[in-house]
N, C-alpha and C positions, 0 to 999 in steps of 0.2 A: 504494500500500500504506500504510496507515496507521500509523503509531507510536506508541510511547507515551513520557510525559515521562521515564520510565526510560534510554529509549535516547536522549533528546535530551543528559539530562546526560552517560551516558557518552560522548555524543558532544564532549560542551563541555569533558568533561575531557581526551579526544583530542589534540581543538586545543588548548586551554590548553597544555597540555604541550610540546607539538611547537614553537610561536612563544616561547615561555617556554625552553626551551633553545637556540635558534637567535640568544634574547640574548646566554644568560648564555654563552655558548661562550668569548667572546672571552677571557673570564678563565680564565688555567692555574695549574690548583694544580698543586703537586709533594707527593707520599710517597716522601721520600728520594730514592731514584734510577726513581721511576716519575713521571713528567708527564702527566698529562693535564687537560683541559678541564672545567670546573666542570659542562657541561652531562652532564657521562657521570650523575650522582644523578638528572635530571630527564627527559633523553628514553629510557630504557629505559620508561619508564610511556607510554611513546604504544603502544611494542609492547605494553605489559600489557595498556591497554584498548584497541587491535586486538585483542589473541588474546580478549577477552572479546564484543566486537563479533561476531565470528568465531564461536565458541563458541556462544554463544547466538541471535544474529539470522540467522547464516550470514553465505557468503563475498560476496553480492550487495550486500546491503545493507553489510557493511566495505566491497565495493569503492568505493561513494559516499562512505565518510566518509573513506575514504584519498585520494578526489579532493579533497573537499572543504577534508580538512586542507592540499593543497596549493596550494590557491587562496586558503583562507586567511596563508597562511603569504607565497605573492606580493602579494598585497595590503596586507601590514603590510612589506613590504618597498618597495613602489612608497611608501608611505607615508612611510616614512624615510627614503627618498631624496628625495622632495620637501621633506621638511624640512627637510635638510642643504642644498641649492639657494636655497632662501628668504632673502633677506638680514637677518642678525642686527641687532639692534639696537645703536646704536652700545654702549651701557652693558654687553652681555651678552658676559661672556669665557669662554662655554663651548662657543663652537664644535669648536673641534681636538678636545675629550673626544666632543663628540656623531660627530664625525666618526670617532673611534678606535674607539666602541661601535657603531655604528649605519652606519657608512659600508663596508659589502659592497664588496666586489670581486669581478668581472662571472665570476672564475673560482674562487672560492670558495661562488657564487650557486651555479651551474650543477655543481659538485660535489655542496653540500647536495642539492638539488632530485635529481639521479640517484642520490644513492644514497638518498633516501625513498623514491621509486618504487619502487626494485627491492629495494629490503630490508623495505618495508612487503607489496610484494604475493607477494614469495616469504612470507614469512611468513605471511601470511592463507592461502594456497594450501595451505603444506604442515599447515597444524592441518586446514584443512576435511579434506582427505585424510586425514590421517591418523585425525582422528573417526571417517570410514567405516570405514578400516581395523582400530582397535580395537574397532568398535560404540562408541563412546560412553565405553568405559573408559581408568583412566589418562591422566584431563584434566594430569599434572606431565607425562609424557611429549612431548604434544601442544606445550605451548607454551613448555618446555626447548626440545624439539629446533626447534620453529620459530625460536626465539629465534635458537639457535644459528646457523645457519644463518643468516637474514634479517640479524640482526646483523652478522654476519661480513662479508656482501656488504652493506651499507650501509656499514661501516666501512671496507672495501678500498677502494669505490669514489670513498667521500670523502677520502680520505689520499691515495688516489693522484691523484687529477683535484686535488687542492688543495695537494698538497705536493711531490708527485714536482718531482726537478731542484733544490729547494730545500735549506739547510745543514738544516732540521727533520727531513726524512725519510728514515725509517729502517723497516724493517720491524716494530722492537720497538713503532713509535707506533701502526701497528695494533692488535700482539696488546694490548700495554696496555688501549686502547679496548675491543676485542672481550672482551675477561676481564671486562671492570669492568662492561660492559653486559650480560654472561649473569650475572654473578655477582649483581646487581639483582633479576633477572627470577627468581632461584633463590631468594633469599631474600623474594621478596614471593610465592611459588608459596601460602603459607596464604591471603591476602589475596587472592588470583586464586579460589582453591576458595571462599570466602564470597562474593564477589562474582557471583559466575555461579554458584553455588547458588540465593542469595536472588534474584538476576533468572529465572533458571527457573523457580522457586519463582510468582514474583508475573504473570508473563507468560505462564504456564504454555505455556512454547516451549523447544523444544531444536532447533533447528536443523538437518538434515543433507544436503547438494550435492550428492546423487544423481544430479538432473539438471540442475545447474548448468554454463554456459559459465566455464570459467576464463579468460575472455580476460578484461585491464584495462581493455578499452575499450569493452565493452557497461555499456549502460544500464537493463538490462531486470532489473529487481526481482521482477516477483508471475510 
């Protein structure tokens, strides 16, 4: 199936997004008595341009770029681990930082990674559905309640596989997460309506899964 460079960017901005919060995470701001991770400003926009991917190209073709964000996402990760392994140079005293930013732990990995999966492909899932269901109306609906949802179970699933048993976790480090990440996606809802207007608009495509497999594990696009 052919694409156009429309959909490559939002697809560049997908992964931008998604490896770009998976940085900055390590850093935790606090607002007063709420803490959370610098990445909660940066990865709700992977969901944005999912539900726009979605929205506009259908669930098939999202299901690729949600593969693909995660192959990208291992791959800058095999990457930083090989770097960290590499022996520094005698002059270079920035090891222990590279290692404190970029040095993953094997159950922190495997957190991130499970809860992308399952909160990027309920998400995709529940917009295409729900498109059929409204006909096409009510695009805040669609990717509020996807958000909500997909968010939640991305969130759960990372706090718990990465935190549970530890002095951090608490149930409140969820909902925090989960508030701050709908709360995102609520307030860029203008910004989601221009963007998959003007992509409709120029690709003259509106996408609808009528008879789509929603399994994550086909590969079949046309």
């Amino acid at each position: 199936m052919k694409v156009s460079h429309r959909f490559v960017i939002i697809t560049a901005f997908f992964v931008t997004c998604l490896i770009t919060a998976n940085i900055i995470a390590v850093k935790v701001v606090g607002f007063g008595f709420v803490i959370v991770p610098a990445a909660i400003f940066v990865f709700p926009f992977s969901y944005i341009f999912g539900d726009v991917l979605t929205e506009v190209y259908g669930y098939r073709l999202a299901r690729r770029v949600i593969w693909l964000g995660f192959l990208a996402n291992l791959i800058f990760v095999v990457f930083a681990w090989i770097g960290q392994i590499l022996p520094a140079a005698p002059f270079w005293d920035g090891q222990a930082a590279y290692e404190r930013i970029l040095g993953y732990t094997p159950r922190l990995l495997v957190a991130s990674f499970c809860g992308y999966l399952v909160g990027e492909f309920v998400n995709s899932f529940i917009l295409a559905k729900m498109k059929i269901m409204t006909r096409g109306r009510w695009l805040w609906s669609r990717t509020i309640s996807s958000t909500i949802v997909g968010e939640g179970l991305d969130t759960a699933i990372f706090i718990v596989l990465a935190f549970a048993g530890t002095p951090v976790f608490t149930p409140l480090l969820i909902l925090y997460h989960w508030l701050g990440k709908v709360l995102v996606e609520v307030v860029a809802t203008p910004l989601t309506y221009l963007v998959v207007n003007y992509l409709k608009k120029k690709e003259t495509l509106d996408t609808y899964d009528y008879e789509t497999k929603f399994t994550p594990f086909s590969s079949k696009v046309d």
